[in-house]
Backbone and ligand atoms as CSV (ligand in chain L), in Angstrom:
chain,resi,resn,atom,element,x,y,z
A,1,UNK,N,N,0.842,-1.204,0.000
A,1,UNK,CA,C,0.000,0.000,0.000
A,1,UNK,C,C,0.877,1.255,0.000
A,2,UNK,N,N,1.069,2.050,-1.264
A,2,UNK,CA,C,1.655,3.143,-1.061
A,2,UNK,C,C,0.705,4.499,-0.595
A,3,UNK,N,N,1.388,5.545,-0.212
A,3,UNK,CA,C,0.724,6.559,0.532
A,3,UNK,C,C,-0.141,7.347,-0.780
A,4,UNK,N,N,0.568,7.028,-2.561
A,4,UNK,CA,C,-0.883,7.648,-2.861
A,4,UNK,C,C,-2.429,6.728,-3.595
A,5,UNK,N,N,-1.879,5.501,-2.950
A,5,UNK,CA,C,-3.257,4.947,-3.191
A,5,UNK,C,C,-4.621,5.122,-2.005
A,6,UNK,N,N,-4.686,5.948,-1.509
A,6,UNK,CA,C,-5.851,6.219,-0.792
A,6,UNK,C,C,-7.085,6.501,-1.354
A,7,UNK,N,N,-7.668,6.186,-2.882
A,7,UNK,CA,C,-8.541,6.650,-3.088
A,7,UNK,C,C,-9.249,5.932,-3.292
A,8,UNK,N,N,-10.541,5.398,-3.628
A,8,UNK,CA,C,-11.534,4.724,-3.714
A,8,UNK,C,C,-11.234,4.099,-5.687
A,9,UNK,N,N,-11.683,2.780,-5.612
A,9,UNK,CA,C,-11.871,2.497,-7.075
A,9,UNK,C,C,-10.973,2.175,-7.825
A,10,UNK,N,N,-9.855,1.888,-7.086
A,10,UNK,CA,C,-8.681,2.204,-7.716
A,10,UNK,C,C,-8.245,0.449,-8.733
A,11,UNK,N,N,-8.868,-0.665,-8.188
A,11,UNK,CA,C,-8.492,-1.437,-9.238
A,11,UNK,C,C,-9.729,-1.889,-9.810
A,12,UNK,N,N,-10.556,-2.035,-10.755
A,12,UNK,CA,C,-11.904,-2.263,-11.089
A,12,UNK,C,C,-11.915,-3.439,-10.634
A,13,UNK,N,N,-13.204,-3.711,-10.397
A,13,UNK,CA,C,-13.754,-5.032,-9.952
A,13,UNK,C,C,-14.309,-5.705,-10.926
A,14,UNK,N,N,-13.890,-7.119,-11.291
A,14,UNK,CA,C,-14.165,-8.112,-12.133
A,14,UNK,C,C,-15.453,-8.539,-11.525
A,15,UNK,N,N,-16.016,-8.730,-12.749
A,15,UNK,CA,C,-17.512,-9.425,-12.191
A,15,UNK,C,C,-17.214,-11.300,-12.190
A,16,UNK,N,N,-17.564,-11.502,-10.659
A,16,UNK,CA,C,-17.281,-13.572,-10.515
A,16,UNK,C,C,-17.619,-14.279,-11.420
A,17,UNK,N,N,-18.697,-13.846,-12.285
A,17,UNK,CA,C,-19.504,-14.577,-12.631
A,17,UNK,C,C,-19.399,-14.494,-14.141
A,18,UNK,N,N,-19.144,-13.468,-14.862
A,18,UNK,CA,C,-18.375,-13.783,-16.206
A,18,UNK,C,C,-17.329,-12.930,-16.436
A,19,UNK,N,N,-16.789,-12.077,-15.709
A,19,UNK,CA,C,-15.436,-11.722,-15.450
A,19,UNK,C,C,-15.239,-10.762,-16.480
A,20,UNK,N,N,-16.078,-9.427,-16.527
A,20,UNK,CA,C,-16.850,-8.064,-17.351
A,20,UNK,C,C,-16.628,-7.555,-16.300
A,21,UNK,N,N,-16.172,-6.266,-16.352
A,21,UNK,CA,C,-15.519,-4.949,-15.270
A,21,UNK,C,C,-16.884,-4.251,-15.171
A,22,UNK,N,N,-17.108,-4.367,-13.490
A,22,UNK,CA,C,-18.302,-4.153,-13.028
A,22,UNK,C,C,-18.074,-2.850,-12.198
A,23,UNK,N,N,-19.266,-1.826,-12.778
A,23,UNK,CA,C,-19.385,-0.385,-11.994
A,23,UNK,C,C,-19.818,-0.258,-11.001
A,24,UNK,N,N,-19.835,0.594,-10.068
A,24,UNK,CA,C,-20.427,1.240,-8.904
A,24,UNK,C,C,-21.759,1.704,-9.054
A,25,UNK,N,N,-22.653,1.515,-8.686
A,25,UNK,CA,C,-24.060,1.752,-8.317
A,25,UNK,C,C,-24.976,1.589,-7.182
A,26,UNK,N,N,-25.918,2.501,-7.166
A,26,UNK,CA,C,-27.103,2.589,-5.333
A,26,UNK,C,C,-28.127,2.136,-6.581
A,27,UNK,N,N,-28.462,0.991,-5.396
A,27,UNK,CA,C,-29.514,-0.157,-6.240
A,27,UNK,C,C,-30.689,-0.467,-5.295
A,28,UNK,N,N,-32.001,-0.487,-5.780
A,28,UNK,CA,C,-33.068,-1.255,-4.862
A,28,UNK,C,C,-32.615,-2.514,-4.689
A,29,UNK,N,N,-33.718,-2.939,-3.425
A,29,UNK,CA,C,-33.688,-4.625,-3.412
A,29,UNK,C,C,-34.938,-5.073,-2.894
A,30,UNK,N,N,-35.970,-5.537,-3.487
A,30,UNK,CA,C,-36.866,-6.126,-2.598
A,30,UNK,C,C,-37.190,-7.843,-1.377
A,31,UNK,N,N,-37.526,-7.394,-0.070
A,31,UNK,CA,C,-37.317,-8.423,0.309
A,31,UNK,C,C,-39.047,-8.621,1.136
A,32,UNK,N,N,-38.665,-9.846,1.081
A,32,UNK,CA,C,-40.474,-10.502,1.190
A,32,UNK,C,C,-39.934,-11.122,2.967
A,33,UNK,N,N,-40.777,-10.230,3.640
A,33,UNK,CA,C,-40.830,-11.055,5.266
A,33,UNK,C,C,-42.288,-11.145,5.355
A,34,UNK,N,N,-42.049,-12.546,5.800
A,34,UNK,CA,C,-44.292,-12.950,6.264
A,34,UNK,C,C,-44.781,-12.794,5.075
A,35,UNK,N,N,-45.829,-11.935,5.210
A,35,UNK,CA,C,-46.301,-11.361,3.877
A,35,UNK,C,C,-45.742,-10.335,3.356
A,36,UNK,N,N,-45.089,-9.568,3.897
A,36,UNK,CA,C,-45.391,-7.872,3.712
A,36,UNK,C,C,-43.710,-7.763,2.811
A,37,UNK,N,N,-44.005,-7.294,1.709
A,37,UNK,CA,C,-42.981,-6.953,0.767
A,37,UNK,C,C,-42.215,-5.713,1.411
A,38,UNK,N,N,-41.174,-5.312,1.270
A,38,UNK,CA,C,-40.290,-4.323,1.450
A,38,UNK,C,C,-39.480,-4.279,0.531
A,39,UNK,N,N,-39.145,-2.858,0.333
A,39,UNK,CA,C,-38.017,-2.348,-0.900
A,39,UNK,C,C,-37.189,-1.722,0.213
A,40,UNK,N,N,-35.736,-1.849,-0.060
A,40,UNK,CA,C,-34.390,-1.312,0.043
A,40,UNK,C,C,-33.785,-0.453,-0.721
A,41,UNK,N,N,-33.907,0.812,-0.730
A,41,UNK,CA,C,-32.807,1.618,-1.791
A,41,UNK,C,C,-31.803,2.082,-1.246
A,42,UNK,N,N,-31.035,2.423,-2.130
A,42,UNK,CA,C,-29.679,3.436,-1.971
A,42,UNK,C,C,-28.481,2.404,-1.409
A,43,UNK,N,N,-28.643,1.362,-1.845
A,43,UNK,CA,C,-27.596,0.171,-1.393
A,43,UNK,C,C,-26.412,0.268,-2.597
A,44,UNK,N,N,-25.356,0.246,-1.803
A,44,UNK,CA,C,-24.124,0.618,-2.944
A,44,UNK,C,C,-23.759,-0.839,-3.408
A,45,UNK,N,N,-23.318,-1.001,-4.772
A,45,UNK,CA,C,-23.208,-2.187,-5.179
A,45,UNK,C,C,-22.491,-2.047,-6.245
A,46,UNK,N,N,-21.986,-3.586,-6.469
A,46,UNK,CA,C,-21.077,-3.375,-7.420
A,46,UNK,C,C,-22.185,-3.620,-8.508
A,47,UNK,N,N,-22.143,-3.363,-9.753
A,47,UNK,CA,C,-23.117,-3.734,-10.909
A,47,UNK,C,C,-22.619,-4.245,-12.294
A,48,UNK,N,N,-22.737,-5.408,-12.791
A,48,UNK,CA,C,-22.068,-5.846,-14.026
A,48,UNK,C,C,-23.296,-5.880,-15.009
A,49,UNK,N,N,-22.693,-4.957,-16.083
A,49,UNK,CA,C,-23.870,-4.372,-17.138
A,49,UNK,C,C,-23.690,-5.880,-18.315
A,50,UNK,N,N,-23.112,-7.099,-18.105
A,50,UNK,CA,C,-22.716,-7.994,-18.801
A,50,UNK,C,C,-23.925,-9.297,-18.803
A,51,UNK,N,N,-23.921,-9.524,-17.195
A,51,UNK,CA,C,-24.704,-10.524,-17.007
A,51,UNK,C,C,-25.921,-9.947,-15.855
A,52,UNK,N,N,-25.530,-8.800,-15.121
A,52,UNK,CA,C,-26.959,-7.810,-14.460
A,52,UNK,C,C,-26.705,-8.594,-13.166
A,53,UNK,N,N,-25.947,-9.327,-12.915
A,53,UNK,CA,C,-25.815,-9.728,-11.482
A,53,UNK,C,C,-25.463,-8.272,-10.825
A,54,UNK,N,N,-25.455,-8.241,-9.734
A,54,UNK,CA,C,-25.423,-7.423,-8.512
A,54,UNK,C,C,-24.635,-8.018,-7.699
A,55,UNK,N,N,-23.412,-7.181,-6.894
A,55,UNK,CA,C,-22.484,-8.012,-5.801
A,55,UNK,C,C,-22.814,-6.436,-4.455
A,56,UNK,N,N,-22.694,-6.857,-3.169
A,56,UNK,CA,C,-22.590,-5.850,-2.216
A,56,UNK,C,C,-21.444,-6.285,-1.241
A,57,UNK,N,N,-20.851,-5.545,-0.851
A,57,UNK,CA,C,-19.366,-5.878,-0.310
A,57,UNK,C,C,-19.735,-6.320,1.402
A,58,UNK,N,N,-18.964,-6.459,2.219
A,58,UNK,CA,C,-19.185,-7.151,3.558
A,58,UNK,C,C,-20.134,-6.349,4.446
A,59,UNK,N,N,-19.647,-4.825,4.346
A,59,UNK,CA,C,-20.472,-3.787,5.461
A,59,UNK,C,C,-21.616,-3.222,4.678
A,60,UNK,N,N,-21.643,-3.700,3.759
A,60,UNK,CA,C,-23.226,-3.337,3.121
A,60,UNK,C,C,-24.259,-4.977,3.344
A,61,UNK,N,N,-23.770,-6.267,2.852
A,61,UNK,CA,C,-24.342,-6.900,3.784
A,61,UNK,C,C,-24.901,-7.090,4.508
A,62,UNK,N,N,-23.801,-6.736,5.957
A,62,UNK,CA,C,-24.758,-6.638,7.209
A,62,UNK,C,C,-25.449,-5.537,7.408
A,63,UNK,N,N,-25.229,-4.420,7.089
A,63,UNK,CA,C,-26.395,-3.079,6.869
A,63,UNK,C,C,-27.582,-3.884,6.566
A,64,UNK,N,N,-27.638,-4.762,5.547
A,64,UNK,CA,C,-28.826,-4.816,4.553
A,64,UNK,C,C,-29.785,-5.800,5.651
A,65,UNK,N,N,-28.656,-7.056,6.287
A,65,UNK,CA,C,-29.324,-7.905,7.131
A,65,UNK,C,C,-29.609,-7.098,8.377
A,66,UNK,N,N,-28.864,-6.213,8.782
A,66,UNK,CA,C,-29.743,-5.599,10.304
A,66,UNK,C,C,-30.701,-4.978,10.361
A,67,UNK,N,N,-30.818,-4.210,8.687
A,67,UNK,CA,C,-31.798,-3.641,8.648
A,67,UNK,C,C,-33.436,-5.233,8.418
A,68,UNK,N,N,-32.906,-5.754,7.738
A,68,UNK,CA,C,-34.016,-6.518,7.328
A,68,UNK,C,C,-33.964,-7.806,9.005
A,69,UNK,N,N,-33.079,-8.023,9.824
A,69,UNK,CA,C,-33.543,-8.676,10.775
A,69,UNK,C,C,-34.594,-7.863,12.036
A,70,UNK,N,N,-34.178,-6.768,12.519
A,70,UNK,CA,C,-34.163,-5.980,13.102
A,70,UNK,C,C,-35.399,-4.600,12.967
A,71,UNK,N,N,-34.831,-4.012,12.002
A,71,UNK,CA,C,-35.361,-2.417,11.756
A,71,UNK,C,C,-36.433,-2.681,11.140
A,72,UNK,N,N,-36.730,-3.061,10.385
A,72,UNK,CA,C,-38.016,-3.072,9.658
A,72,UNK,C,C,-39.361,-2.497,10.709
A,73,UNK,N,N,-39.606,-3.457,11.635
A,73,UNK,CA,C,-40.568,-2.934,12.633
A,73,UNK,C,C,-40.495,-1.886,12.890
A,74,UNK,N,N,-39.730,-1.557,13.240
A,74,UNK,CA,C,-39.630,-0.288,14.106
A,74,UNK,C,C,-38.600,0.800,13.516
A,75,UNK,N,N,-38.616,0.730,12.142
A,75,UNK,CA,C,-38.227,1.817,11.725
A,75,UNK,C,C,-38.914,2.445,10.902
A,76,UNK,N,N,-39.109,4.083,10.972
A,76,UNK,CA,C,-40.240,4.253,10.005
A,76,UNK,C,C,-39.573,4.316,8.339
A,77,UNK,N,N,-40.764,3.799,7.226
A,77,UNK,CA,C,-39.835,4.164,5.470
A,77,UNK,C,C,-39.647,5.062,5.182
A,78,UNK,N,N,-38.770,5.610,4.607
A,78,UNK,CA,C,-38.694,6.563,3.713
A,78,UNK,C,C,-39.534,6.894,2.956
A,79,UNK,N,N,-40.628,6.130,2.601
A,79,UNK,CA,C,-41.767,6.219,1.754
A,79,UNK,C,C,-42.258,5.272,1.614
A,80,UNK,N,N,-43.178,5.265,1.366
A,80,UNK,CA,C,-44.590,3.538,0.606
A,80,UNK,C,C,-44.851,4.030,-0.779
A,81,UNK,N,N,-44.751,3.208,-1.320
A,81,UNK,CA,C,-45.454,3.018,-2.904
A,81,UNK,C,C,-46.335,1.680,-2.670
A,82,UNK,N,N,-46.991,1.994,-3.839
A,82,UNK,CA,C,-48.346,0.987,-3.880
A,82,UNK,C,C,-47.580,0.198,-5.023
A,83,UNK,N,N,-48.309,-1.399,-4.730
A,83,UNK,CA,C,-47.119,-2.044,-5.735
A,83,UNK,C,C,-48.589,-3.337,-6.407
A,84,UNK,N,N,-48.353,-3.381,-7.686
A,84,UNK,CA,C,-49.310,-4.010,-8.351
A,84,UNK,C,C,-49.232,-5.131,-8.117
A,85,UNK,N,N,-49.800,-5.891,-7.742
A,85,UNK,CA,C,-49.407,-7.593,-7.492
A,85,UNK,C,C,-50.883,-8.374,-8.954
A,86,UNK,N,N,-49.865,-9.236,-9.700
A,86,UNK,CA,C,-50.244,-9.602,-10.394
A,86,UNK,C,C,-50.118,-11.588,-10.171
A,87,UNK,N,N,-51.496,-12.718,-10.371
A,87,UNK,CA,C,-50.858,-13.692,-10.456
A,87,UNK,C,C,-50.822,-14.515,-11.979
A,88,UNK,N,N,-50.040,-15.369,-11.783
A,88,UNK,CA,C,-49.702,-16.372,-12.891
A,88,UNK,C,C,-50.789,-17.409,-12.560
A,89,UNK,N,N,-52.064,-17.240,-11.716
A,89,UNK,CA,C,-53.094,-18.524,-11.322
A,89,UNK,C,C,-53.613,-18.124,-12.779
A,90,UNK,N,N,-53.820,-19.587,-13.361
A,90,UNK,CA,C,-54.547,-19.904,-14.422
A,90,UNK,C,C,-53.986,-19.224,-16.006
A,91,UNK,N,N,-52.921,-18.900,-15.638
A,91,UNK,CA,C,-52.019,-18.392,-16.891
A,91,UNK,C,C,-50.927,-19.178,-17.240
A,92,UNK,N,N,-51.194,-20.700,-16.898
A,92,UNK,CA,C,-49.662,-21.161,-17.286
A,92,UNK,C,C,-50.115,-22.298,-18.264
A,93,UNK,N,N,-49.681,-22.405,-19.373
A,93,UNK,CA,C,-49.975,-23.138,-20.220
A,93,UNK,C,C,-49.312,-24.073,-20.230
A,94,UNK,N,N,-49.595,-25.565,-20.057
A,94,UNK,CA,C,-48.741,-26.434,-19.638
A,94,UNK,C,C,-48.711,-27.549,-21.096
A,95,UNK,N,N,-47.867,-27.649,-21.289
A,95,UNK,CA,C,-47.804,-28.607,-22.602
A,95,UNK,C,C,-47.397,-30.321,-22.152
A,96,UNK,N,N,-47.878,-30.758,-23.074
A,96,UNK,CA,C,-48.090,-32.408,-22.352
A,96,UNK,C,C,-46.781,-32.839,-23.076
A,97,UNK,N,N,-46.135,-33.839,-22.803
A,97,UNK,CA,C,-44.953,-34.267,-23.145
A,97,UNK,C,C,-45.307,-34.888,-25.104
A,98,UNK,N,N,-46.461,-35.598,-25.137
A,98,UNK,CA,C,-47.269,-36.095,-25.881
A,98,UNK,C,C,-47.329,-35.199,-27.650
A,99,UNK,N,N,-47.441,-33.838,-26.881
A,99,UNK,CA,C,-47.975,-32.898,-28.165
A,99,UNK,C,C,-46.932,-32.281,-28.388
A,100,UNK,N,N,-45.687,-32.762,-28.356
A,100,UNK,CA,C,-44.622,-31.995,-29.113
A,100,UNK,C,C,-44.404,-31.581,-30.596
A,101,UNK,N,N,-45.399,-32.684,-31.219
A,101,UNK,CA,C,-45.828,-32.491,-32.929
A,101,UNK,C,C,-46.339,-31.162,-33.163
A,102,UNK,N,N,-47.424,-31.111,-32.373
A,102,UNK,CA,C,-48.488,-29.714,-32.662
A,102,UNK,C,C,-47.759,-28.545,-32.543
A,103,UNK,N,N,-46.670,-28.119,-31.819
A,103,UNK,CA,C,-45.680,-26.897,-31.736
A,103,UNK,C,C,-45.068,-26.897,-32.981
A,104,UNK,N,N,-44.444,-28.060,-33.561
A,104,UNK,CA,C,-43.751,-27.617,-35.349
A,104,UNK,C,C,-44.662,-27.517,-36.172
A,105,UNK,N,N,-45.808,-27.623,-36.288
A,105,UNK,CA,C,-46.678,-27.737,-37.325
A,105,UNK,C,C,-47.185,-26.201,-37.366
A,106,UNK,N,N,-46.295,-25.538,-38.249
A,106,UNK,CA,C,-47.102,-23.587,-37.830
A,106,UNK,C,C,-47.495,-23.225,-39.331
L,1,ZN,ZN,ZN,-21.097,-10.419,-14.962
């Protein structure tokens, strides 16, 4: 460590997962406790525009888990948004192993 590497960013971060030089970004996250959905913003993260994975380093982590073990109750949000909940009941078209003919025939 020399005295003028003190600055942030200084060797890019390879993304694990296909190994594309991944940027800095404050990212949502939604997390589902019980029922009740919650969103997370402003979480710093690494971001690979290659494969869209998302990495968060050790002290953002546990931020993210104390907040989501802990704070949730008893902390008030930053805001509520209303969030559309849509289901897939009776929208899934299931194809029988049988009728694989009928799909090439167009
Ligand atoms: Zn990647």
């Amino acid at each position: 460590m020399s005295p003028e590497t003190n600055g942030t960013n200084l060797s890019p971060v390879v993304c694990p997962r296909c190994g594309e030089i991944m940027r800095s970004a404050a990212v949502k996250t939604a997390i589902w406790r019980d029922d009740r959905l919650f969103v997370v913003e402003d979480i710093p993260a690494q971001v690979c525009d290659s494969c869209l994975e998302q990495f968060y380093d050790e002290e953002t982590t546990d931020a993210l888990r104390r907040l989501t073990e802990e704070s949730f109750s008893s902390l008030k949000p930053k805001k509520e948004v209303l969030v559309p909940i849509f289901s897939l009941e009776g929208r899934i078209v299931r194809r029988t192993s049988s009728s694989k003919e009928a799909y090439s025939d167009y």
